[in-house]
N, C-alpha and C positions, 0 to 999 in steps of 0.2 A: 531222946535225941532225934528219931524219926520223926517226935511228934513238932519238935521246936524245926526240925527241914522242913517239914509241909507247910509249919506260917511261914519261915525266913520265904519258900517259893512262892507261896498264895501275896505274900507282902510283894515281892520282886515283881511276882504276874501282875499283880494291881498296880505297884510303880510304873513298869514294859509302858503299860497301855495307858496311863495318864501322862507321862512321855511321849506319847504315839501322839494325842489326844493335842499337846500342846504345841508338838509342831508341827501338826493341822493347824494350829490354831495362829502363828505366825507366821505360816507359809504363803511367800507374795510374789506373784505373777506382774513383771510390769510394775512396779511398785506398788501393786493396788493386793490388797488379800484376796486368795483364790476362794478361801474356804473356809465355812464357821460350823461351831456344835449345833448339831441340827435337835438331838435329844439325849437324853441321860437317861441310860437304866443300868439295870444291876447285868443285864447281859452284856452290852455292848456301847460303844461308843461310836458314832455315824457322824462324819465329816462329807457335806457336799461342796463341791467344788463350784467356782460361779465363771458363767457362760456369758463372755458379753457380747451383748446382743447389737449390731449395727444398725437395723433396723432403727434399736432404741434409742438414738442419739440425744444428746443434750442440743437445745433450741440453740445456743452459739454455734458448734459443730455445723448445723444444717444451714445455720446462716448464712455462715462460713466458702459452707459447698456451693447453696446456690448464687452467693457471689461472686465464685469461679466458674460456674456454668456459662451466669450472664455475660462473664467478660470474655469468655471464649466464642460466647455466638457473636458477640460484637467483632474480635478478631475474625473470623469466617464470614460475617456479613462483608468488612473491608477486603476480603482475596475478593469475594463475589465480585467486588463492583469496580475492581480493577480489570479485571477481565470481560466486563459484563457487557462491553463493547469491541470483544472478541470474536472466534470460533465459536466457542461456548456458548452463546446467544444464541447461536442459529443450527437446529438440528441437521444431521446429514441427510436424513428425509425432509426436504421442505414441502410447501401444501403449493400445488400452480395454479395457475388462470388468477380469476377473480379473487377467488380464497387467500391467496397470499397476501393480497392487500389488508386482511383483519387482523392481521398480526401485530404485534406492537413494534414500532420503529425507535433504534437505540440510535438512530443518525439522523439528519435535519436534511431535506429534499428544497434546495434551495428555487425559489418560485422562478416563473419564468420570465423572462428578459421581456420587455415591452418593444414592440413592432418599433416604434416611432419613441424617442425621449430628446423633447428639446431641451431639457435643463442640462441637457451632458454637453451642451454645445459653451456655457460658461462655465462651467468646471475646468479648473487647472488639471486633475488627473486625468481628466480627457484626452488632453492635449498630450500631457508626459507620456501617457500610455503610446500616444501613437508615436513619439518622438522614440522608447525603447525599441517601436518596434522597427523606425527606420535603422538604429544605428546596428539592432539585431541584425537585421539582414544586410545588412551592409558588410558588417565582417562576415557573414556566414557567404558569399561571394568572394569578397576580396582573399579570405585564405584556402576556399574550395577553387576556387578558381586557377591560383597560382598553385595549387598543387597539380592543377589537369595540365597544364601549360608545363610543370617540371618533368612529367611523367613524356609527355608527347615529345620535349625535346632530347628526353637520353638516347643516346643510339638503339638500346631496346631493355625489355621490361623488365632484365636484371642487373642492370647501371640503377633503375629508379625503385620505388614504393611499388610499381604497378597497378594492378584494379583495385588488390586489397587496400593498397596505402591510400587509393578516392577514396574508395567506399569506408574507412576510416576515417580520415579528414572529412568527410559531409556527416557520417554519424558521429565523431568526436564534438564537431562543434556544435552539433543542433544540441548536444547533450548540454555542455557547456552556456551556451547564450540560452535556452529551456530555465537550465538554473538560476541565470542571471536576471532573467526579466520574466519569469511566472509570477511574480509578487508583485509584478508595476504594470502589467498588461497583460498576463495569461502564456506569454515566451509563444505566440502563433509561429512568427516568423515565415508563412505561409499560406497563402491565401485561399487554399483548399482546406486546412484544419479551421480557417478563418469560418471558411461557407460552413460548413458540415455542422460547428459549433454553431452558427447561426440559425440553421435550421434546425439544430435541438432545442432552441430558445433560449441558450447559453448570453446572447448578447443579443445588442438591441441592431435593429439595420444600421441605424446612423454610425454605431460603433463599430458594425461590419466593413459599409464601404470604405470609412476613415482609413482600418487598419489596410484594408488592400490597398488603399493609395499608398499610404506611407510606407506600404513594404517591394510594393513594385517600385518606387523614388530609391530607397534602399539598395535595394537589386540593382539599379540604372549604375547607380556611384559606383556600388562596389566594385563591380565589373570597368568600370571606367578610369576607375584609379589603376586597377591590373594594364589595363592597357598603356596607362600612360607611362609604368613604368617596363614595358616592354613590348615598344609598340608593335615591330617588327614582328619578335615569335608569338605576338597574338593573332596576328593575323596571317601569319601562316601556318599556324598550329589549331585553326579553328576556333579561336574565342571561346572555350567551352560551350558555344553553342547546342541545343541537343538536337539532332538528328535523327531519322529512322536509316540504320545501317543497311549497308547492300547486303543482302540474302533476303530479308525482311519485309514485306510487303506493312501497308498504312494500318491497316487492321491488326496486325501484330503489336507494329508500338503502339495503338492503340489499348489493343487487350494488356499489357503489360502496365500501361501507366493507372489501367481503371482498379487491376489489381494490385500494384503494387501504393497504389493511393489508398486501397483502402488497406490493407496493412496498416500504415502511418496511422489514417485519422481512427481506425479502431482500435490503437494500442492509445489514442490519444483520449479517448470517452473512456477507457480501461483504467487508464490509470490513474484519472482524474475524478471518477465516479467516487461519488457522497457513500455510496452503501457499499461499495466494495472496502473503500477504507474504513467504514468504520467495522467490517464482519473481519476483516484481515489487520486490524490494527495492532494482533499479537504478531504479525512478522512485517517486520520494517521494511519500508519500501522507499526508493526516491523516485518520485515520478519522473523525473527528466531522462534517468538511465532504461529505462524498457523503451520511453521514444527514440533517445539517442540509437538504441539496440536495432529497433525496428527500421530506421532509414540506412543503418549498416545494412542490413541483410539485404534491404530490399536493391542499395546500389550493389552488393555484390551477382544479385539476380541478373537483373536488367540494364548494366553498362552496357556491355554487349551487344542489343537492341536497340536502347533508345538515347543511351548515353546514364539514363534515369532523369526524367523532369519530377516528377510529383509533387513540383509544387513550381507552379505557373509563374509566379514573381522570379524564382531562379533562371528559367526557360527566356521569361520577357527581357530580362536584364542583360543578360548575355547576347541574346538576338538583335539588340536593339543596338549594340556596342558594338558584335561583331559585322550587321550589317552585308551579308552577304544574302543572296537571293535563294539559295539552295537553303539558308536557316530556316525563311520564312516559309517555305515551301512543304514543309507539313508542321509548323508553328501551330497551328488550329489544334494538333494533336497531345499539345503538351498544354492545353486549358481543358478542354473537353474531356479527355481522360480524366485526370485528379476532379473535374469537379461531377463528375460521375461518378468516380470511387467515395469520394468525401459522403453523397448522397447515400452510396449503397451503406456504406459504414453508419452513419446518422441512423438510417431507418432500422436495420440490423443490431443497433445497440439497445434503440431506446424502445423498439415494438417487439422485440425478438427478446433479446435479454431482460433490459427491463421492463417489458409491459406498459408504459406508463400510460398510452391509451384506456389502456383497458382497468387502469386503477380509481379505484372509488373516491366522490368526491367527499 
C-alpha cells in the first residue's frame, strides 16, 4: 500500500507540474501569451515570461507616431505665427544704435512721402481728403465752442460742466471725428499734427498746405455758425478766443502750448507708428482713443493759462470770428507754440525713439 502511495504521489507530482506547465502555457497578458516552454527535462519545467519591448515596434505603430508628431509641429508652427507679430518677436533686451537695424522686421516701414507730388492735384481722394478734413474741423469748433460759451454763461462753475466738461468736450470729439475720418485723410484736424507728420515725411507738402487750408476754412465756419446762433453771448462771453490769462506773462502761454503741443503730436506718431503696432498687436489698441486722451489732459492742464490752443486752426477760427484786438494781441502765440511742439515731437519720435536716421539702407 505504501508502495502503490509513493506512485499514486509521484503520479499526482508529475500531474501538479504538467498543470503548472499548461497554464504557463495559456496564460495571456493583453490578449497576446505572456509565456512558452522554454525546455523539457526530467528535473523541471522553465516558463519565461515575454517583455514587450517598445523600442521594438511594428513599422505601422512608428508610422503612426510619427504622423502625430508631424501634425503637432504643424499645430505649434500655427500658435507661432499668430503671435509672431507680437511681444514674442521682440526680446526684452533689444540690441540699439545701428545693430537694431539687422534684425529682421515682422511690419512694413512705409516709404517716404515725396516733397512735391503733382499727380495728387487730379486725384478725387485728394480732394475728399481735404473736404473730411474741413467738415472735421468744422464740428470739432462748432460743438467745443458752444460748450465754452454754456460754461461762461452759468452764473458759476457748478450751474455748468466747468473746465473738466471743455476739456472733455475738445477730447471727446477730437476722439470721435480721429475715428471718423483716419481712413479718408489721416483725422489731422489740426494743423500742428498736419506739420509735424510732414516733417516726418508722412505726407507730401502739396497735401500738407491743402489740409491747413481746408482746416483753418473749417475752423472759420465752425466758429461762425456758433455765432450766428448766439450772437450777443458770443461776444460777450469772448468767442472762445484763446488768450494769455492775467497772472501769466507771454512766455508762459508760450511754454505751455510748445508743451502741451507736443503731448498731442507725440501720442499722435505713437499711436500710429508701423512697429509699435505690429510688436503690440497682442493688445488691442484704437488709435483715436490715447489722442482723444491726450488733448483731455492736456486742456485740463492749460485752460487756465492759455485757454489751450494747440492747434493754430482752433485759435485762427475763433479770432477771426471773434474779432477783438486784445485776441489778436498774443495770436502769434497760439501758431508759434504748437508748431514748435509738433517739431520737437517729430524729431524726438523718429531720431530718438525710432532712429530712422541712423538705419541702414
Amino acid at each position: 500500500m505504501s508502495g502503490q502511495r509513493g506512485m499514486v504521489g509521484r503520479h499526482t507530482g508529475h500531474r501538479r507540474k504538467k498543470n503548472d506547465f499548461n497554464r504557463g502555457r495559456v496564460g495571456r497578458h493583453g490578449g497576446r501569451p505572456v509565456c512558452y516552454k522554454s525546455a523539457l527535462s526530467s528535473s523541471s519545467l522553465h516558463c519565461q515570461p515575454l517583455r514587450l519591448n517598445r523600442v521594438g515596434r511594428s513599422a505601422k505603430s512608428r508610422e503612426a507616431a510619427e504622423a502625430r508628431r508631424r501634425e503637432k509641429e504643424r499645430e505649434m508652427e500655427g500658435k507661432e505665427e499668430d503671435v509672431k507679430l507680437g511681444a514674442n518677436k521682440f526680446s526684452e533686451r533689444q540690441p540699439i544704435g545701428t545693430s537694431a537695424q539687422t534684425q529682421d522686421k515682422d511690419y512694413t516701414e512705409p516709404p517716404p512721402a515725396p516733397l512735391f507730388e503733382p499727380g495728387e492735384l487730379t486725384s478725387w481722394s485728394f480732394y475728399r481728403a481735404g473736404i473730411a478734413e474741413f467738415m472735421a474741423t468744422f464740428l470739432f469748433l462748432y460743438i467745443t465752442i458752444l460748450t465754452v460759451m454754456g460754461v461762461k454763461r452759468a452764473p458759476n462753475m457748478c450751474a455748468s460742466v466747468g473746465i473738466q466738461g471743455i476739456a472733455w468736450a475738445f477730447g471727446g470729439m477730437i476722439f470721435a471725428l480721429v475715428y471718423c475720418t483716419a481712413g479718408i485723410s489721416g483725422g489731422h484736424i489740426n494743423p500742428a499734427v498736419t506739420f509735424g507728420l510732414f516733417l516726418a515725411r508722412k505726407l507730401s507738402l502739396t497735401r500738407a498746405l491743402f489740409y491747413i487750408v481746408m482746416q483753418c476754412l473749417g475752423a472759420i465756419c465752425g466758429a461762425g455758425v456758433v455765432k450766428g446762433f448766439q450772437k450777443g453771448p458770443y461776444q460777450a462771453f469772448g468767442g472762445g478766443a484763446n488768450t494769455v490769462a492775467h497772472g501769466y506773462t507771454k512766455g508762459d502761454g508760450l511754454g505751455a502750448e510748445i508743451i502741451g503741443t507736443f503731448v498731442l503730436v507725440y501720442t499722435v506718431f505713437s499711436a500710429t507708428d508701423a512697429k509699435r503696432s505690429a510688436r503690440d498687436s497682442h493688445v488691442p489698441i484704437l488709435a483715436p482713443l490715447p489722442i482723444g486722451f491726450a488733448v483731455f489732459l492736456v486742456h485740463l492742464a492749460t485752460i487756465p493759462i492759455t485757454g489751450t490752443g494747440i492747434n493754430p486752426a482752433r485759435s485762427l477760427g475763433a479770432a477771426i470770428i471773434y474779432n477783438k484786438d486784445h485776441a489778436w494781441d498774443d495770436h502769434w502765440i497760439f501758431w508759434v507754440g504748437p508748431f514748435i511742439g509738433a517739431l520737437l515731437a517729430a524729431l524726438y519720435h523718429q531720431v530718438v525713439i525710432r532712429a530712422i536716421p541712423f538705419k541702414s539702407k
